[in-house]
Backbone bond lengths (Angstrom), bond angles and torsions (degrees), N, CA, C in turn:
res aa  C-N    CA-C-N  psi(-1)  N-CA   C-N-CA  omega(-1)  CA-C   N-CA-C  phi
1 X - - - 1.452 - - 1.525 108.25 -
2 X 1.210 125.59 128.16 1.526 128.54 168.98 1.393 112.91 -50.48
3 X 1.207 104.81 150.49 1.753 112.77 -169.07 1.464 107.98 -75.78
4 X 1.934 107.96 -12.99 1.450 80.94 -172.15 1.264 104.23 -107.25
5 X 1.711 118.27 43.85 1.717 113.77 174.07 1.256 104.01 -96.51
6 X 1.447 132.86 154.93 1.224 104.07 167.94 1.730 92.70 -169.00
7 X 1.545 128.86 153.48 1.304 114.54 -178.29 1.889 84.98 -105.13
8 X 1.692 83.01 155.53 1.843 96.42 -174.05 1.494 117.69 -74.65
9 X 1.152 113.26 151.16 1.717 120.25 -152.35 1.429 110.90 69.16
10 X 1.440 137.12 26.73 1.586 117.19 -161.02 1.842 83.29 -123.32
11 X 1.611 130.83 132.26 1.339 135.21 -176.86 1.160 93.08 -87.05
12 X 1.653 118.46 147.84 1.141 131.34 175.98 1.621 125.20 -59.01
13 X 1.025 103.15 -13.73 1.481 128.31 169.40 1.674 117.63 -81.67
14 X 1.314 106.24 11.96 1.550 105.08 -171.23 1.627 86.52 -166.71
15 X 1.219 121.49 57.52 1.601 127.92 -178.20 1.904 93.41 -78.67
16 X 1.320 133.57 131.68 1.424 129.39 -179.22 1.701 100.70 -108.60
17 X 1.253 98.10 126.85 1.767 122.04 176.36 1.625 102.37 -20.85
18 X 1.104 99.55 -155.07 1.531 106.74 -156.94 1.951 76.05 -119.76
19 X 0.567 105.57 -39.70 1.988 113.28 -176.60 1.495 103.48 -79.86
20 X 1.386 123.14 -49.98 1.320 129.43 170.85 1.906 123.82 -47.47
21 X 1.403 105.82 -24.94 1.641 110.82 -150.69 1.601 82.54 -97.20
22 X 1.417 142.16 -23.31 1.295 102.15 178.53 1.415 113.90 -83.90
23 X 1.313 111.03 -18.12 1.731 113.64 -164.53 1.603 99.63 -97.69
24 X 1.284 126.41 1.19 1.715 120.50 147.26 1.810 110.97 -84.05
25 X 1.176 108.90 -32.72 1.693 92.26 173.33 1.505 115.69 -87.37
26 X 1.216 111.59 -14.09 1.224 111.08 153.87 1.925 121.19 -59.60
27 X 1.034 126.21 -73.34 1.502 157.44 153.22 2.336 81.50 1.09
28 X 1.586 81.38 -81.24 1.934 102.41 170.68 1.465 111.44 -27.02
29 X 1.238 122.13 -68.91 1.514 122.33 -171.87 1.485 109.57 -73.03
30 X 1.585 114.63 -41.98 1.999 98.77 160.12 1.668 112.85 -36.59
31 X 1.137 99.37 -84.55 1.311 112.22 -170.93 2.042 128.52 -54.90
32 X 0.998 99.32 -16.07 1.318 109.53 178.99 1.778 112.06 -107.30
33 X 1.854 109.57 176.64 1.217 97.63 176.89 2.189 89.56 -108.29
34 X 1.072 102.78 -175.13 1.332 108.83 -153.98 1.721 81.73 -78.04
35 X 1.448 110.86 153.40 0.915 153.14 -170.42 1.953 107.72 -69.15
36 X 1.427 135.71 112.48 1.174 115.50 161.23 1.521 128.77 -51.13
37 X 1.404 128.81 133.37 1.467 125.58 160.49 1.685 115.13 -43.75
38 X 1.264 75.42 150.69 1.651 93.48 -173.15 1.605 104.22 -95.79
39 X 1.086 120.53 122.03 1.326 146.88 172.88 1.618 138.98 -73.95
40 X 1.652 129.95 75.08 1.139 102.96 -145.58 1.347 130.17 -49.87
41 X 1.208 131.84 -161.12 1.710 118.26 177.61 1.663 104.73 -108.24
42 X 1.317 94.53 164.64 1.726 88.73 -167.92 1.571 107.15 -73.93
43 X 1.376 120.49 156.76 1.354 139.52 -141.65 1.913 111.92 38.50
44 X 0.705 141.19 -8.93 1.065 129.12 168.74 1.853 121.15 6.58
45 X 1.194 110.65 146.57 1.517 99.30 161.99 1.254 110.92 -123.69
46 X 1.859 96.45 138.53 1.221 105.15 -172.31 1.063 99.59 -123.91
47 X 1.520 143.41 17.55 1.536 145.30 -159.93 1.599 88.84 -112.37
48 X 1.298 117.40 138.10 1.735 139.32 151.94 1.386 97.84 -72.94
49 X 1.330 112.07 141.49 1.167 124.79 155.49 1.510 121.61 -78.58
50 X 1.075 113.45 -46.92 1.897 117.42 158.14 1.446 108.09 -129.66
51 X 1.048 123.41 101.31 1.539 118.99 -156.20 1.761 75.67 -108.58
52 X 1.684 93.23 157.33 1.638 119.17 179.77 1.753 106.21 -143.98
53 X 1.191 101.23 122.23 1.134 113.34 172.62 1.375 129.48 -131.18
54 X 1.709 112.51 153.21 1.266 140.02 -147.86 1.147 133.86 -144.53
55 X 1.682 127.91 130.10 1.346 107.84 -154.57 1.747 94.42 -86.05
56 X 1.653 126.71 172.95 1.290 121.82 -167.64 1.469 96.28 -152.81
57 X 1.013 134.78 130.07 1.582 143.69 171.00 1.328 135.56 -90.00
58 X 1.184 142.31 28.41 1.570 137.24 -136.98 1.561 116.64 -130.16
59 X 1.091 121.03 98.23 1.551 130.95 170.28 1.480 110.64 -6.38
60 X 1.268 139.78 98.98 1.676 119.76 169.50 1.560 112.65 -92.54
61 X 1.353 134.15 132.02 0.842 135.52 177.67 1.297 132.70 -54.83
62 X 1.390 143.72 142.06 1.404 137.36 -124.20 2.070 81.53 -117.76
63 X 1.698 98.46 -175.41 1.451 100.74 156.74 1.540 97.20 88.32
64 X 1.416 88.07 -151.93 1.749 107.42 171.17 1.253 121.78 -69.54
65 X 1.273 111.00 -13.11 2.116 109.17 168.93 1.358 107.96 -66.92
66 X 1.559 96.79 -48.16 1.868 110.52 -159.62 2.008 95.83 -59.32
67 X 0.899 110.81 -27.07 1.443 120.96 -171.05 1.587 116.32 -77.17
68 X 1.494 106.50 -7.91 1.488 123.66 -159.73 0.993 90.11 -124.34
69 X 1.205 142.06 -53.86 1.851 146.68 177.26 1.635 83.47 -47.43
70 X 1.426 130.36 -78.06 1.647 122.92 177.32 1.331 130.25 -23.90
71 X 1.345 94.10 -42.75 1.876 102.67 -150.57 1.751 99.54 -84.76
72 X 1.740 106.79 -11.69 1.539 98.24 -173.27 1.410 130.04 68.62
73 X 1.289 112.34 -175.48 1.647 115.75 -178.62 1.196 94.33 -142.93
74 X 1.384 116.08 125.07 1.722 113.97 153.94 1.745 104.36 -115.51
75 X 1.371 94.05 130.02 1.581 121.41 -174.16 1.925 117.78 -48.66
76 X 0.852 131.82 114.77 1.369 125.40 -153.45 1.535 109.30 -104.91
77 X 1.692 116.70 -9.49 1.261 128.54 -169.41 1.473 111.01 -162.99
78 X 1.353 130.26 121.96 1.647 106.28 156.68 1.049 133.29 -15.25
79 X 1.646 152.79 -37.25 1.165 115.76 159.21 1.430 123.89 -92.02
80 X 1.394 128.79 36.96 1.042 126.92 -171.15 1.728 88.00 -108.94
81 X 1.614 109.54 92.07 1.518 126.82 -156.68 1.763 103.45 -59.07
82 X 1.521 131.65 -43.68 0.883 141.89 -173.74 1.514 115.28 -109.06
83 X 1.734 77.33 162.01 1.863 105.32 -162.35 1.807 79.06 -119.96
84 X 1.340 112.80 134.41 1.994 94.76 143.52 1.740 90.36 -153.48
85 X 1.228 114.43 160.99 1.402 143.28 178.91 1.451 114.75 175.55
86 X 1.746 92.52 157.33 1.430 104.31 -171.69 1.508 114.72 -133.91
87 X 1.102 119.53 154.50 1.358 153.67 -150.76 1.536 106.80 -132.05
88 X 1.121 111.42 126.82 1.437 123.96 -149.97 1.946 90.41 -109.13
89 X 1.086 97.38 95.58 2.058 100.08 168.20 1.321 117.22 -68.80
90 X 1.388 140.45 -74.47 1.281 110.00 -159.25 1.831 80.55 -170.57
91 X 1.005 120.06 147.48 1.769 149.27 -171.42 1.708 102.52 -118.32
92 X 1.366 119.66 114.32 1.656 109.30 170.79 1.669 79.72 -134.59
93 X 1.994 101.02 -179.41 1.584 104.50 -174.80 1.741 65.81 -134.99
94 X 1.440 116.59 101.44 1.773 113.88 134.26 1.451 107.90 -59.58
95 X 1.752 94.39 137.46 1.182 113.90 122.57 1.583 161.30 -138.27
96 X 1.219 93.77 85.63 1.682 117.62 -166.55 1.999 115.94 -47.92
97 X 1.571 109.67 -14.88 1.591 102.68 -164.45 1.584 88.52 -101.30
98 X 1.769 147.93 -15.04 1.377 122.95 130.16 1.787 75.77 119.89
99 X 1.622 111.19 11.79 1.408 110.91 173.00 1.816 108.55 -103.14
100 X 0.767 117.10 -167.19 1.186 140.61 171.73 1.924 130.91 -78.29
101 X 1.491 68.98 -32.83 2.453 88.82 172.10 1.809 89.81 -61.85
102 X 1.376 101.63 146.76 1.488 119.14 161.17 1.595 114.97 -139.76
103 X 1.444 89.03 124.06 1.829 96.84 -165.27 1.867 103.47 -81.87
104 X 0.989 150.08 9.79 1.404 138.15 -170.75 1.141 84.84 24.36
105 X 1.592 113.09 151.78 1.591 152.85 166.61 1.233 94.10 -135.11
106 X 1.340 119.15 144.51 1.732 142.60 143.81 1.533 101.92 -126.94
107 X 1.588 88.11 139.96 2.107 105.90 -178.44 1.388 81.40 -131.08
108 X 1.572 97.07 131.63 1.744 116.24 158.42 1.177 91.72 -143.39
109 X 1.808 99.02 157.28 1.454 132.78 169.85 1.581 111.30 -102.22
110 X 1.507 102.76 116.80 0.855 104.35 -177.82 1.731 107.18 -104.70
111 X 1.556 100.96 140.11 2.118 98.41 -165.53 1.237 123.16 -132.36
112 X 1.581 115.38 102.89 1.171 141.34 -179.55 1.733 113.46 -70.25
113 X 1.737 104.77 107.52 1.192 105.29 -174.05 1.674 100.37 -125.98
114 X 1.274 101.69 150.33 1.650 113.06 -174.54 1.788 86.95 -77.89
115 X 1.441 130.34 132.28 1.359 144.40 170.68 1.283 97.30 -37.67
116 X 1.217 111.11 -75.12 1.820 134.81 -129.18 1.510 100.93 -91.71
117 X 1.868 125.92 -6.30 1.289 120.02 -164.84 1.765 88.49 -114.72
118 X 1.444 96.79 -54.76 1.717 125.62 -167.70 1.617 97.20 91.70
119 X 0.854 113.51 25.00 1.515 108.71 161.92 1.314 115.11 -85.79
120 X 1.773 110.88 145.37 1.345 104.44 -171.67 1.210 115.31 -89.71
121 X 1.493 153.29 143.23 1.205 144.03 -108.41 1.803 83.16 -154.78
122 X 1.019 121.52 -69.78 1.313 112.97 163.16 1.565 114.35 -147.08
123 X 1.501 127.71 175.11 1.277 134.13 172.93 1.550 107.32 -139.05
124 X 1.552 101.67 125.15 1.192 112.64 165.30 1.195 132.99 -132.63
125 X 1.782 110.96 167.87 1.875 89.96 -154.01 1.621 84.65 -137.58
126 X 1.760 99.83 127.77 1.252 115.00 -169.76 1.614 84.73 -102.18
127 X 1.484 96.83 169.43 1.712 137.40 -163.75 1.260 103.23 -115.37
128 X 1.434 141.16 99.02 1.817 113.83 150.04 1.296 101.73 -117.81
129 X 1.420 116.69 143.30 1.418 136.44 178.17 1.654 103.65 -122.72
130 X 1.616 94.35 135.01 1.489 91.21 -167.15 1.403 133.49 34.68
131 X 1.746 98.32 82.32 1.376 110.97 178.80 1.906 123.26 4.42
132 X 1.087 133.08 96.25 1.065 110.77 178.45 1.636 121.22 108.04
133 X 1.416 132.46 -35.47 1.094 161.86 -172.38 1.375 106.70 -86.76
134 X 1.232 141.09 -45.72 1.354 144.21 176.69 1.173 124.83 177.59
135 X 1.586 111.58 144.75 1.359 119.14 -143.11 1.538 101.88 -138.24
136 X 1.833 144.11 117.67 1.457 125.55 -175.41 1.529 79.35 -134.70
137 X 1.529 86.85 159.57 1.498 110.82 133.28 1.520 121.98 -103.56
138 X 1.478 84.04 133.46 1.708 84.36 -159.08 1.981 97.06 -115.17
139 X 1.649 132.28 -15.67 1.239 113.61 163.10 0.967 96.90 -147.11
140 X 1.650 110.42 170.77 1.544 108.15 171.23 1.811 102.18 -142.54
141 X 1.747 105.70 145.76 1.348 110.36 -169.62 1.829 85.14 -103.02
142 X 1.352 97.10 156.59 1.580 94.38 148.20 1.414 112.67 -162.17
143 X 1.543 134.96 -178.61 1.354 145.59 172.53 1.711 101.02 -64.56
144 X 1.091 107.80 151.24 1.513 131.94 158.72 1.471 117.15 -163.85
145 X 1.172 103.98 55.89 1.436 120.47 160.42 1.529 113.18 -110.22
146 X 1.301 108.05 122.83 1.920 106.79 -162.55 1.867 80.60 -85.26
147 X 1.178 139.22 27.26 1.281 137.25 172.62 1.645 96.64 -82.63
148 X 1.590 84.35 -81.97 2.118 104.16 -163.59 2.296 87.14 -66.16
149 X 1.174 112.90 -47.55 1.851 97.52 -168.92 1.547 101.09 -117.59
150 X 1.531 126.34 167.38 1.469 125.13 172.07 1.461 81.17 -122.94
151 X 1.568 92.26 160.49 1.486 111.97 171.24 1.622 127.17 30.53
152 X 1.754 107.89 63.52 1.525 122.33 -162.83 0.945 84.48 -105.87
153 X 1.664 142.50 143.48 1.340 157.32 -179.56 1.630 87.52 -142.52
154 X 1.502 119.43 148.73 1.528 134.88 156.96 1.747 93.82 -53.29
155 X 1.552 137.52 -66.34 1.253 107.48 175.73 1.215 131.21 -52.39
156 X 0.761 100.08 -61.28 2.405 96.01 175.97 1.449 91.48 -42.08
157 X 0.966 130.47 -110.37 1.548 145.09 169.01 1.758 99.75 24.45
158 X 1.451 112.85 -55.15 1.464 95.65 -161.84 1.919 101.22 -97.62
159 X 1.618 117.91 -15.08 0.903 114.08 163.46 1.768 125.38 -49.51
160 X 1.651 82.29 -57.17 1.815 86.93 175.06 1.069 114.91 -39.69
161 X 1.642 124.48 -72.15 1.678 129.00 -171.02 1.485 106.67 -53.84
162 X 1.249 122.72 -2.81 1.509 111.28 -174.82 1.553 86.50 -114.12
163 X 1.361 161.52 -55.46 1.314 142.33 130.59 1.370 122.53 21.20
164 X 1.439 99.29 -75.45 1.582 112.74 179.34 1.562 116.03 -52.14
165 X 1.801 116.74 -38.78 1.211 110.00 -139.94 2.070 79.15 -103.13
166 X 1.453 112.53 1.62 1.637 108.10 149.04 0.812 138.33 -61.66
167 X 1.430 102.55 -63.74 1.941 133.36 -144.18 1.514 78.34 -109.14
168 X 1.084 174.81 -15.25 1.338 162.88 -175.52 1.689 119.16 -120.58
169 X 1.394 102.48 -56.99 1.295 102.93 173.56 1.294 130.06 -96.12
170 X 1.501 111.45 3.44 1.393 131.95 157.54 2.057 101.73 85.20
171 X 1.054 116.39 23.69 1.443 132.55 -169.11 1.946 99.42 -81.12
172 X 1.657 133.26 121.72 0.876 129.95 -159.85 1.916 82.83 -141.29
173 X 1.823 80.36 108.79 1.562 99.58 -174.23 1.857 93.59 -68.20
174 X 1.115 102.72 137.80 1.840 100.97 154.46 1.375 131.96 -51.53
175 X 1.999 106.10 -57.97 1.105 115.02 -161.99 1.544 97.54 -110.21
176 X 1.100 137.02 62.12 1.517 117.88 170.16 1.444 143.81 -44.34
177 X 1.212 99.28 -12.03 1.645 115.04 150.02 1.140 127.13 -56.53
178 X 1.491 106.72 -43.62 1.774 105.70 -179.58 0.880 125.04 -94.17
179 X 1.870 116.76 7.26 1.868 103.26 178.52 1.181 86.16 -103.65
């Protein structure tokens, strides 16, 4: 595992495998109460310089992940490379089937920032419908300025944030085949 993954509160002296890091933040959310959101810092940057965006499809896991995708990471040391937190956009209840059921939707942006630059690295905007019931990522923005990143492709780009939302936020995709 690269030195600079790491789940928050974890001493460098007790870095957990790549197999180990979901079932310690798991272990974390038994035993603990849920985690405050992470807050960006004031002035922050949240503007792309040439931002590119993309639609993205991918199951997010419900429970105690979905709660960790929320709760963010705030960086505790220089090498703790990443920033991410989210920002809650806007909640409507469509109803498109012309019945009476109303599905609530919530859209948040979730925002991947390099620590050490504060550049935003990417933004993505998760889906939950009916609290609890289902959870996507449905696009993803990112930098393509060879200024603030070199060599950013939409693949690298969405690998990383799915990296991150492992090895950092302790997030243990089901199907790794399908993202």
């Amino acid at each position: 595992m690269p030195r600079h993954w790491r789940l928050p509160g974890m001493a460098r002296s007790r870095l957990p495998s790549r197999q180990q890091a979901p079932q310690q933040a798991l272990k974390e959310d038994a035993n603990a109460s849920p985690r405050p959101r992470v807050v960006p810092p004031p002035g922050a940057r949240t503007e792309f310089e040439k931002p590119v965006t993309s639609g993205w499809d991918v199951p997010v896991p419900l429970g105690p992940a979905l709660g960790r995708l929320l709760s963010g990471f705030q960086p505790e040391s220089m090498h703790d490379k990443w920033m991410v937190w989210a920002e809650d956009n806007e909640a409507s209840s469509p109803n498109t089937a012309g019945d009476d059921r109303k599905d609530p939707v919530s859209v948040s942006v979730l925002h991947f920032v390099r620590s050490r630059t504060g550049y935003p690295f990417a933004q993505v905007t998760l889906v939950t419908k009916n609290v609890g019931e289902e959870a996507r990522f449905t696009e993803i923005t990112w930098e393509s300025s060879e200024k603030r990143v070199s060599n950013q492709t939409e693949e690298s780009t969405k690998n990383t944030v799915l990296q991150v939302c492992v090895h950092v936020l302790g997030v243990e995709w089901q199907d790794a085949s399908s993202v």
